[in-house]
C-alpha positions as CSV (number, residue, x, y, z in Angstrom):
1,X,107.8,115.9,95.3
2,X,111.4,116.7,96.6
3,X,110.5,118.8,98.6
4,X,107.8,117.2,100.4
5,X,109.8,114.1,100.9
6,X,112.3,116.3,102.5
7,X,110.2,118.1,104.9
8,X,108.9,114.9,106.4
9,X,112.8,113.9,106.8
10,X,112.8,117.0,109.1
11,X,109.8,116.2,111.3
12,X,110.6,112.7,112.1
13,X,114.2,113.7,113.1
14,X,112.7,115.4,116.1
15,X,110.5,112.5,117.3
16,X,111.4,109.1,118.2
17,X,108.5,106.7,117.5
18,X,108.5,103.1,119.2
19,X,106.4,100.3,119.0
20,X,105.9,96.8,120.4
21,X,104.5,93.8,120.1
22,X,102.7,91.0,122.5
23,X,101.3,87.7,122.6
24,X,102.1,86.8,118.9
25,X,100.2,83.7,118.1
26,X,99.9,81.6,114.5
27,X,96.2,81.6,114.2
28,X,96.1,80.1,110.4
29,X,99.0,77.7,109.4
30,X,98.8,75.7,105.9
31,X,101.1,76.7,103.1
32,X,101.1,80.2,104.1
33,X,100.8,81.8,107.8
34,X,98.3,84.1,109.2
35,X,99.7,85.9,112.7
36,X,97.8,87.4,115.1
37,X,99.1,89.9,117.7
38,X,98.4,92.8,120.5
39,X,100.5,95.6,119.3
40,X,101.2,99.0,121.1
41,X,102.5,102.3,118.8
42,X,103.1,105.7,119.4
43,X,100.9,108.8,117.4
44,X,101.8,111.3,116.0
45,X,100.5,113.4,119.0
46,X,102.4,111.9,121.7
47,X,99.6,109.3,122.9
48,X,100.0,105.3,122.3
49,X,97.6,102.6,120.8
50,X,96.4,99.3,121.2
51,X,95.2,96.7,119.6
52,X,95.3,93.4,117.8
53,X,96.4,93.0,114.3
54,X,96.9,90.1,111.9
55,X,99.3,89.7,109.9
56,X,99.8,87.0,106.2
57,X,103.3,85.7,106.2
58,X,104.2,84.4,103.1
59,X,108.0,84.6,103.1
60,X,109.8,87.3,100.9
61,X,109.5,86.9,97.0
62,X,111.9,87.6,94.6
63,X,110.5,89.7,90.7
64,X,112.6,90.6,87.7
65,X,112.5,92.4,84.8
66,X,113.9,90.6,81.8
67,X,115.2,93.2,78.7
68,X,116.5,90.7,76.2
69,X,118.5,93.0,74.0
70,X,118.7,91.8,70.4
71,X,115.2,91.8,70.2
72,X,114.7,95.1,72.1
73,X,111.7,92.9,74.1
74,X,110.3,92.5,77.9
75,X,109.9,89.1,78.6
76,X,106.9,88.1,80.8
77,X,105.0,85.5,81.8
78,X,101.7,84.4,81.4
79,X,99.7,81.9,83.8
80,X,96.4,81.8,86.0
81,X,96.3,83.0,89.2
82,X,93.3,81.7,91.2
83,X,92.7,84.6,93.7
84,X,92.3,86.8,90.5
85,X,89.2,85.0,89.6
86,X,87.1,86.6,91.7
87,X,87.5,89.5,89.4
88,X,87.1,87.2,86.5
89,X,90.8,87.4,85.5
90,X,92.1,84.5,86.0
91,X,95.4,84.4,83.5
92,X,97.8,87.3,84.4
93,X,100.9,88.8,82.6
94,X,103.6,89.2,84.9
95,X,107.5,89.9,85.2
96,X,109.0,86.2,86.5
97,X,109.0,86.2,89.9
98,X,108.7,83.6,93.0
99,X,109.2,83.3,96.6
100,X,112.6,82.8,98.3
101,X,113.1,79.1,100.0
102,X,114.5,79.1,103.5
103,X,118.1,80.7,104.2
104,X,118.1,81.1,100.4
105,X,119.8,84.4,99.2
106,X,117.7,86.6,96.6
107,X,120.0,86.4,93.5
108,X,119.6,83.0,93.7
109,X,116.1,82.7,94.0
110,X,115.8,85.0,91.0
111,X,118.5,82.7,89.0
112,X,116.2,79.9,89.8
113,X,112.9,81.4,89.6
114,X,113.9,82.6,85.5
115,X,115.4,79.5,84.3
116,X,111.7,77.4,85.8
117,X,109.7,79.7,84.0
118,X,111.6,80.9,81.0
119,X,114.2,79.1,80.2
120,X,116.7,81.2,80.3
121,X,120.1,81.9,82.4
122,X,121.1,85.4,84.0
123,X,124.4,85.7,85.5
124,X,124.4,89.0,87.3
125,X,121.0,90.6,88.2
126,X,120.9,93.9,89.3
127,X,118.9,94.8,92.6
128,X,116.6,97.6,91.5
129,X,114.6,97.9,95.5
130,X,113.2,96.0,98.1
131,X,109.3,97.0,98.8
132,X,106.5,95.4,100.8
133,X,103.7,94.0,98.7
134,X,100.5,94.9,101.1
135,X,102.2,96.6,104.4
136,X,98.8,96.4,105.9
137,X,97.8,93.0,105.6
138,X,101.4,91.0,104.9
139,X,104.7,91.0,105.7
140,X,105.9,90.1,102.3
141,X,109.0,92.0,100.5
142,X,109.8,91.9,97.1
143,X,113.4,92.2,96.1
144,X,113.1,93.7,92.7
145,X,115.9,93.1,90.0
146,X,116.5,93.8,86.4
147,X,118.9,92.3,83.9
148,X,119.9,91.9,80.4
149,X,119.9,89.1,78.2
150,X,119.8,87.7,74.5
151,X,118.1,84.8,72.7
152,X,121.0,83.1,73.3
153,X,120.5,82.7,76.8
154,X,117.7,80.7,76.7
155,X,119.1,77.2,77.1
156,X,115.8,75.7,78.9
157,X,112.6,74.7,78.2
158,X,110.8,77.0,80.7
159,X,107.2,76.7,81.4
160,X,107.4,76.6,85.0
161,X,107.7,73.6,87.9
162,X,105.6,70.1,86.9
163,X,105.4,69.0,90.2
164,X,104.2,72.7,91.7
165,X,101.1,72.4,88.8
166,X,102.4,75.3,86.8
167,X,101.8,76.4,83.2
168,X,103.9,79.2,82.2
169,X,103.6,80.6,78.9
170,X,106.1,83.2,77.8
171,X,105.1,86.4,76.1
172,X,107.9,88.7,74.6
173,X,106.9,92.2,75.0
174,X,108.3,94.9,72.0
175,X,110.0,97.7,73.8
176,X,108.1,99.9,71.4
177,X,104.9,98.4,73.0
178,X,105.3,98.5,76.7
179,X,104.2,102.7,77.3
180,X,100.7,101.6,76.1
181,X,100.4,98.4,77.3
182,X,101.1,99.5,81.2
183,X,97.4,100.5,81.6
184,X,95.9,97.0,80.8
185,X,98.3,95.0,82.9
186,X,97.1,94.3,86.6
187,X,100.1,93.1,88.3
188,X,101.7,95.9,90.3
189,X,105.0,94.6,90.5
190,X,105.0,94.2,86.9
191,X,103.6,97.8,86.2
192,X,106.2,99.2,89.0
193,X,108.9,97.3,86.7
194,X,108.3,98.8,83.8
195,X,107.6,102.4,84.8
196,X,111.6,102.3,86.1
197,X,112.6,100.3,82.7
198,X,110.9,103.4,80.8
199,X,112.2,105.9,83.0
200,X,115.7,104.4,83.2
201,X,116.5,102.1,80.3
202,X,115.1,105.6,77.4
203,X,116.9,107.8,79.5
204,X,120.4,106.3,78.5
């Protein structure tokens, strides 16, 4: 893996790639965007292309990964999704997460974001990464954190925003549990959460 990683560190140190982009246009605009643009991009073999590409802007989003100690459990939230139904899913266990308000900074949206759907306050989460959701299709980011806390620290009813329509149940995940349980969850910044908990938090 290291290795690989490293040799395509080498080959992009000897070419410089550029890119532009053209006649940007909103082609969708409700509560999310859809962008439409010509773009132009070097290959890999010295040539350029054109074409048009859309693009879903949504903001940036803000996930976390919630260990509360004493009770050596993951806690996670369960509520429906409606693009999910397609597949017949429809209610989905996830880590908390939300999307970031304007000019708002990402520890605070998390903050935020936990206390409206569990209930409970974090004082210092720790940034974990940063990764895009769907890089061909949106332009969303997730910042991805991960903190501690205890029973204690739940000092609100949860259950998510009244005025948004939301219906937030939390679930409380055993530790114990969560190796065999990745494979039936379907949320991939939930799954990507808890592979680095495992691989981190049993490490220590």
């Amino acid at each position: 893996m290291f290795g690989v990683f490293y040799y395509f560190k080498l080959v992009f140190k000897f070419f410089e790639m550029n890119y532009s982009v053209s006649e940007e246009k909103i082609v969708f605009d409700d509560h999310y965007k859809m962008v439409k643009a010509k773009v132009t991009y070097d290959t890999f073999d010295g040539k350029q292309i054109t074409t048009t590409r859309l693009a879903f802007e949504r903001g940036d989003s803000v996930a976390i990964l919630l260990w509360e100690k004493d009770s050596d459990s993951i806690l996670l939230t369960n509520q429906f999704r409606y693009p999910t139904c397609k597949n017949n899913d429809g209610w989905l266990l996830e880590i908390p997460a939300g999307s970031m308000e304007e000019n708002e900074k990402p520890k605070d949206c998390i903050k935020r974001e936990v206390m409206e759907e569990l209930g409970y306050k974090i004082e210092t989460p720790k940034l974990i990464t940063t990764f895009y959701t769907s890089p061909g299709a949106s332009t969303e980011r997730i910042f991805l954190f991960f903190s501690e806390v205890s029973k204690n620290d739940k000092i609100g009813k949860g259950g998510g925003n009244d005025h948004e329509n939301e219906d937030i149940q939390l679930v409380k995940i055993p530790v114990s549990e969560v190796f065999s349980k990745i494979l039936e969850l379907k949320d991939a910044k939930t799954i990507l959460a808890l592979h680095w908990f495992l691989l981190n938090h049993r490490a220590q």
